[in-house]
N, C-alpha and C positions, 0 to 999 in steps of 0.2 A: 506391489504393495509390501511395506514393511514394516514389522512392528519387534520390538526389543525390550526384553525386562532384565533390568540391573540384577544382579548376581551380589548376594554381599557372604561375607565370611560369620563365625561368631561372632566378632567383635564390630559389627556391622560397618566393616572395610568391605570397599566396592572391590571383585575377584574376576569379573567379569559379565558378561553379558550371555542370555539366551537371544536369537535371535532369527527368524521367521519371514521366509521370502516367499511370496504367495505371488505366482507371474499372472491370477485373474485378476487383479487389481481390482477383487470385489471391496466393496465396504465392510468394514469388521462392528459388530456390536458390542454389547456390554459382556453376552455371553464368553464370546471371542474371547474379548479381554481377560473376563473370569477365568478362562480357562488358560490363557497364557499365565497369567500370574501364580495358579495352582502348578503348571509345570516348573516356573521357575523356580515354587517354594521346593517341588521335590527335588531338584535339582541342588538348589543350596544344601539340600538336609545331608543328602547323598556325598558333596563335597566336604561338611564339616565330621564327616563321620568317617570319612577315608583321614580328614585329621588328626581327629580325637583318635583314631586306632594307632597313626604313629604314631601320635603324643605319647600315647599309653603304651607304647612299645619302647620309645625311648625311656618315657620313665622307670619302666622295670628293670631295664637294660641298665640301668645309673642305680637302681636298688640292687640288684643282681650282682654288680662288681662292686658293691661298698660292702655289706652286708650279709649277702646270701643265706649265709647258715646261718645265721643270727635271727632272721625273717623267715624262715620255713618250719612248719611244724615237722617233726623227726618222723610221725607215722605216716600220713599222707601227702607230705612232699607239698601242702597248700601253702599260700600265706597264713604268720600266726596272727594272733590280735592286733599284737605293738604294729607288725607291718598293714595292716589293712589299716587301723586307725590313722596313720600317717598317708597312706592314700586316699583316705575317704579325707581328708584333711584338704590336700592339694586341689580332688576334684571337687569339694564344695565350695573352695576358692574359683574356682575355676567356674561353676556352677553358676554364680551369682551372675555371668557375662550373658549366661544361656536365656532362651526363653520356654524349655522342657522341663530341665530340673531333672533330681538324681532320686532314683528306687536303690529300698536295701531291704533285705531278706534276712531275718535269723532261722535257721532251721534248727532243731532237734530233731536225732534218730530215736523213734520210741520204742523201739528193741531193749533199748541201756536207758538205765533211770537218770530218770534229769535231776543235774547236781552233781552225778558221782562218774568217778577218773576212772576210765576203761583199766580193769587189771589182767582180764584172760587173753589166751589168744584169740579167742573166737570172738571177744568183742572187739581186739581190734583189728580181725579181721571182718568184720560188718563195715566197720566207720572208713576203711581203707575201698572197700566195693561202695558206699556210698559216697564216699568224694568223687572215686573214678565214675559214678552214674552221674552225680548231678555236673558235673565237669562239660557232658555231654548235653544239657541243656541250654547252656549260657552260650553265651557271645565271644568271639573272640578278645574285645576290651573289654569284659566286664572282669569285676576281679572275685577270686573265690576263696574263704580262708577258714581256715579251723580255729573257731573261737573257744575253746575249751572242754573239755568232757565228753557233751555228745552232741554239742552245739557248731553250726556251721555259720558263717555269715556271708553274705553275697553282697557284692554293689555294683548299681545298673546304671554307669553313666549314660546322659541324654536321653534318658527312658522318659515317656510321659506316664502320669498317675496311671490312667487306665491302663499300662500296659505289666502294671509290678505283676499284678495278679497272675496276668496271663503267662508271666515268667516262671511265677510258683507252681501255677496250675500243671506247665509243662515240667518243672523239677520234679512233683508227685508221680506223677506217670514214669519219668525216668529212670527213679529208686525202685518203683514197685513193679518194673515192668516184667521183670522174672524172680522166682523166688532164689533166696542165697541157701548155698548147701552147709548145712553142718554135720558132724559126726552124729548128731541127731536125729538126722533129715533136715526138709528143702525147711526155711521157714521165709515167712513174706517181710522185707524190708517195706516201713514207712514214715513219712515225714510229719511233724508239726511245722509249720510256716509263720511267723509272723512278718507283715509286710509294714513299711513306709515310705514315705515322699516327701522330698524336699525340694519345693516348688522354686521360681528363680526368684534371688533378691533374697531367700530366705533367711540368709546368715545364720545355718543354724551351726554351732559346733557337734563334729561326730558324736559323741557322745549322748548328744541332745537324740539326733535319730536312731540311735543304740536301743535309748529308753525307750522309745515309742515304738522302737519294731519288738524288742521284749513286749514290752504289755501285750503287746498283740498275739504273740504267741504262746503267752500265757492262755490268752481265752481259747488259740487252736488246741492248748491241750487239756484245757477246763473242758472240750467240746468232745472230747476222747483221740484226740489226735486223726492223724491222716487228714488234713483239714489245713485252707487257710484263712486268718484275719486277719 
């Protein structure tokens, strides 16, 4: 007995087949089926995510050699604004093919007052241990960038809605998970979050999901911070 599900890529180009040899030649039902089709879906997800990681490896790579120091911020060695905007640029072109869509994250450190340009050393040594913390909760192609002051910004290609949170949830836990030392003593690092989603077909311009993941971390810190909306 033999049953086969089409394999397709993002751009719903046929990639290949799953395909299932069963030597009882029993009869397969709907269940059967259901469940071949869910494998196949994981199966495509798995293959377009092994893409989108070179994609996003070549693309950096072609950022990397035009630009470099021009796109990095000087303290944390992140992406700066100009360069993330230009990426979230590409991948929400890109975006529009998908059927997940793209998360973005603003964080603020609430150590250092929002608005104002880190000038000691020990603020920027905070926001230097906070890049390196939340560095370690993201994804290999996700992109990570220092948007100004004490503001961070993240973007979660092929993320689904339900999963932004779950991305910030684990950044919270990341930053706070030991305290930072100062010539003070320990004090505890933590995050404000605002999140967004940009579902597929959305066509929105970066910019568009800038504002909307701002507003939202305005209310995480109307909320007293350590918090996401």
């Amino acid at each position: 007995y033999l049953t086969a599900i089409r394999l397709a890529s993002s751009d719903r180009e046929l990639v290949g087949a799953l395909v299932l040899f069963d030597e009882t030649a029993k009869p397969r039902g709907k269940h059967d089926h259901d469940r071949m089709r869910d494998y196949g879906s994981w199966v495509e997800t798995e293959l377009r995510v092994q893409h989108l990681y070179r994609g996003q490896e070549r693309l950096l790579e072609e950022l990397y050699m035009a630009r470099h120091q021009a796109l990095k911020d000087q303290l944390t060695r992140l992406w700066n604004r100009h360069a993330m905007v230009e990426l979230m640029s590409r991948e929400l072109q890109r975006a529009e093919r998908q059927v997940i869509g793209t998360g973005l994250l603003i964080a603020s450190l609430d150590q250092i007052d929002a608005g104002a340009e880190p000038e000691t050393a020990q603020a920027d040594a905070m926001l230097k241990a906070t890049a390196d913390r939340m560095t370690t909760a993201v994804r290999p192609y996700d992109a990570l960038g220092k948007f100004g002051g004490n503001e961070f910004l993240v973007m979660l290609p092929s993320c689904p809605a339900g999963a932004v949170n779950d991305v910030a949830d684990r950044m919270l836990l990341s930053v706070s998970v030991e305290p930072f030392d100062t010539s003070e003593g320990p004090i505890q690092l933590s995050l404000s979050i605002g999140t967004a989603h940009a579902g597929p077909n959305a066509r929105l311009d970066p910019e568009d999901l800038i504002r909307a993941a701002d507003s939202a971390l305005s209310r995480a810190r109307g909320a007293g911070g350590n918090a996401v909306e």
